[in-house]
N, C-alpha and C positions, 0 to 999 in steps of 0.2 A: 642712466637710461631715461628718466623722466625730463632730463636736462636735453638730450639728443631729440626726442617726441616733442619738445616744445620749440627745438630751431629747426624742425621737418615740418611742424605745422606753424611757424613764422615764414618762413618761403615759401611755402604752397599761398599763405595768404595774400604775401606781396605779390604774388605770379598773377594771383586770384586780381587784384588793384592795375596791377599794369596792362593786365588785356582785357581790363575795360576802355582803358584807353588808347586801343588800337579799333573798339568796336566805333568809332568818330565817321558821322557823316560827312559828305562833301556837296557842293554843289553840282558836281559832274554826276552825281547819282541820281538827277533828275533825266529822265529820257524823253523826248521828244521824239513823236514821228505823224509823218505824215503823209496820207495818201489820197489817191483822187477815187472821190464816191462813185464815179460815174455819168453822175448827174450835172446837168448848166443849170445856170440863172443868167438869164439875156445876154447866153452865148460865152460867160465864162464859167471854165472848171469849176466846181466845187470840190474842196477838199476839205477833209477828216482830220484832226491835230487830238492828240492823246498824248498826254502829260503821265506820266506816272513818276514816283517816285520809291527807289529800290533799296531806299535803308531803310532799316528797322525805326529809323528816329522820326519823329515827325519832320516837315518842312514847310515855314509858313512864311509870309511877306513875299513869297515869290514873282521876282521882275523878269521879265525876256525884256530882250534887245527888241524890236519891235520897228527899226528904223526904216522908211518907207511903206508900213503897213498899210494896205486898201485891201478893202472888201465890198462888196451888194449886197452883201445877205447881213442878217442883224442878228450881232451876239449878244447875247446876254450881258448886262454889264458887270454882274455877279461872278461868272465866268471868265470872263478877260473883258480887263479896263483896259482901252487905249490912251495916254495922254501923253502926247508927244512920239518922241521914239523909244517909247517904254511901257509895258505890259504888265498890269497887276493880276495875277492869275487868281481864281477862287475868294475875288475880294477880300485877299492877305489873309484868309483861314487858312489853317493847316493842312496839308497834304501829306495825308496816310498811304496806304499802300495801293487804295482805291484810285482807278484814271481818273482825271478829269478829261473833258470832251469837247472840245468843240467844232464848228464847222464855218469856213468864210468860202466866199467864193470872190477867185481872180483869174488873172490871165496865169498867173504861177506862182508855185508855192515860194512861202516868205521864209525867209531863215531866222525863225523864231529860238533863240540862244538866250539859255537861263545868265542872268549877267549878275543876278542875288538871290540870299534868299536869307532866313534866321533857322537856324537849326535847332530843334528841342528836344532830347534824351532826354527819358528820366529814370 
């Protein structure tokens, strides 16, 4: 009896290990959207970008593709670094469940696609 109760609770426990390792974020768990505020700055759109991320695990060092980026209006740089055709989002801090936000204004929106990021469960 005591023999059968200690390999019912070796499997529950190995069950217990393996679907932590199904709980694995991705970078596709990052969501992106965007839409137009309304508002111009000297005749182009302004548009809203909200960043969230949908796992439970943090996500930090986050890059977008960022290729042909323009804007008039001024972001923060803590917010989104531009250099080059790559986007450092929330100056490489972690992204919890909290959006981050920003806003540029162009003639149209930019197809901002997470292209990295470092994953941290703990």
């Amino acid at each position: 009896m005591a023999d059968s109760t200690i390999k019912i609770l070796s499997i529950v426990l190995f069950l217990v290990f393996i679907s932590q390792g199904n709980s694995q974020c991705y970078l596709s768990d990052l969501s992106i959207r965007q839409s137009q505020t309304g508002a111009t700055l000297k005749g182009k759109p302004e548009w809203s970008v909200t960043i969230t991320n949908d796992c439970p695990c943090v996500q930090k060092d986050v890059m977008l593709n960022c290729k042909g980026f323009q804007t008039i209006e001024q972001i923060d740089p803590s917010v989104l670094s531009v250099s080059g055709n790559v986007c450092l989002v929330n100056g490489g801090n972690s992204i919890y469940r909290d959006a981050i936000t920003f806003k540029y204004a162009w003639d149209q929106p930019f197809p901002l696609n997470p292209i990295s990021s470092e994953i941290a469960c703990s």
